[in-house]
C-alpha positions, 0 to 999 in steps of 0.5 A, spaced: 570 372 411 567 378 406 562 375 401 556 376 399 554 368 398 552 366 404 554 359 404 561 361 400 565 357 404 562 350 403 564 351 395 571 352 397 577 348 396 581 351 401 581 353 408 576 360 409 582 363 413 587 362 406 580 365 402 580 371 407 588 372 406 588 372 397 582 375 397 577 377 402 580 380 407 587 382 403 586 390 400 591 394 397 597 397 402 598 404 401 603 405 407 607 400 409 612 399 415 619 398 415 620 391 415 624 388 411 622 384 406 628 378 405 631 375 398 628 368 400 621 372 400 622 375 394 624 369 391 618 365 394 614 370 391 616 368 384 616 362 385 609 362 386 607 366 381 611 362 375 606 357 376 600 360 373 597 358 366 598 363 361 598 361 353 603 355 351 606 357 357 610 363 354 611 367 361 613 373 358 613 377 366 620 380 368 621 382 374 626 387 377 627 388 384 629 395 387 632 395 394 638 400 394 637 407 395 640 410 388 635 405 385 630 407 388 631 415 388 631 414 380 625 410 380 621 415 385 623 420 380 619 416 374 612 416 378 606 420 378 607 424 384 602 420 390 605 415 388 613 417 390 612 417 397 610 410 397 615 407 392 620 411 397 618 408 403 616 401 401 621 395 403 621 392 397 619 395 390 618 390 384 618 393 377 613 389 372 615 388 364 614 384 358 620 381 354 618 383 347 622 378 345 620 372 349 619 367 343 627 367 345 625 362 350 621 357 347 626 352 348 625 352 355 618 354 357 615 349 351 621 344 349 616 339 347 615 344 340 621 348 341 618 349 334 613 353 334 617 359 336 618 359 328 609 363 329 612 369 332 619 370 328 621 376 324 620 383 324 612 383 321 611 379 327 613 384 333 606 387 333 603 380 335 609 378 339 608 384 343 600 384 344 602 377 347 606 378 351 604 384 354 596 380 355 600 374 358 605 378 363 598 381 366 595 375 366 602 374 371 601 380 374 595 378 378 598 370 380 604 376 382 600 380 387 596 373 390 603 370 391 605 377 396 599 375 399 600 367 400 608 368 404 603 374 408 605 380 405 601 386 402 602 388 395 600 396 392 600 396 385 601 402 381 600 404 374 602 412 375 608 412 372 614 414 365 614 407 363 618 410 357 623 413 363 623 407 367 625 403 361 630 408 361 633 408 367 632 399 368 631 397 362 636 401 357 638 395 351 634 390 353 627 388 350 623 389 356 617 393 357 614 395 364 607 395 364 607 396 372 610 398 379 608 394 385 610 396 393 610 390 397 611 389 405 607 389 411 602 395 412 604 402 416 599 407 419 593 408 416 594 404 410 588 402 407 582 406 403 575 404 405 574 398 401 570 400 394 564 397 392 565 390 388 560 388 382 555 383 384 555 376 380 548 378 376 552 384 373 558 381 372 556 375 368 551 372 363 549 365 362 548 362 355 
């Protein structure tokens, strides 16, 4: 275990090789074998990041999965040129959005007050239903790069590409936004950066 307190492990409510898995020892892959990652495990993916908090529940994430070749060519041809090889090559790549209009679902993800979806109604209110749901996706997005790490898997998420084009291409006549593309499998030939550096908790944080 990484850490810089000493006696971090006797804090912890789980075991130190799980707290290595999501956070101490996990990095950023930026090559990956060609291992194939299964539905099953995609589906547990999901599965686990669903379960995060975020605000009344809303859950605005979408994810779109690219495996085929001719998806995964239109989606190399959207990123930033060093992120194409990666996105080419990686086993599995999920395209991360917002649904703008994920009050629709009030409903399902808050049926005890279905009627609050009455707050984010009508064409004024678009502005707020978007900054909500893209805030809320990226807080989803985190849980998403943990549960990669939980099923033992590596995640590299990506910020360098025409999100306007990937709407184009994956997205045409929908409400979704993409806000980030993530590779995900198991690491191939001189996968890692060397790991920067971290903020230390006097930095980082103040006490009132």
């Amino acid at each position: 275990m990484t850490a810089t307190l000493p006696d971090l492990d006797q804090e912890l409510a789980i075991d130190a090789a799980t707290a290595d898995a999501l956070f101490f020892e996990a990095r950023t892959a930026n090559t990956f074998s060609d291992e194939p990652v299964s539905e099953e495990t995609a589906r547990a993916i999901y599965e686990l990041a669903k379960m995060g908090p975020t605000m009344m529940n809303n859950q605005p994430m979408r994810v779109t999965w690219v495996r085929s070749a001719e998806a995964r060519e239109k989606l190399a041809n959207r990123m930033a040129e060093g992120n194409r090889a990666k996105t080419l090559t990686a086993p599995l790549v999920a395209v991360l959005s917002f649904d703008a209009d994920w009050h629709e679902q009030f409903p399902v993800f808050f049926p005890h007050a279905a009627e609050r979806k009455e707050m984010f109604d009508g064409e004024e209110k678009a502005g707020m239903r978007e900054s909500v749901g893209n805030n809320n996706a990226h807080l989803q997005a985190g849980y998403f790069i943990l549960a990669v790490r939980a099923v033992g898997l590596h995640a590299g998420p990506m910020g360098g590409f025409d999100a306007a084009g990937v709407d184009e291409d994956f997205h045409a006549g929908t409400s979704q936004k993409t806000f980030m593309v993530v590779n995900i499998g198991k690491p191939g030939e001189n996968p890692w950066f060397p790991r920067l550096p971290r903020l230390d908790y006097e930095a980082a944080t103040t006490t009132l």
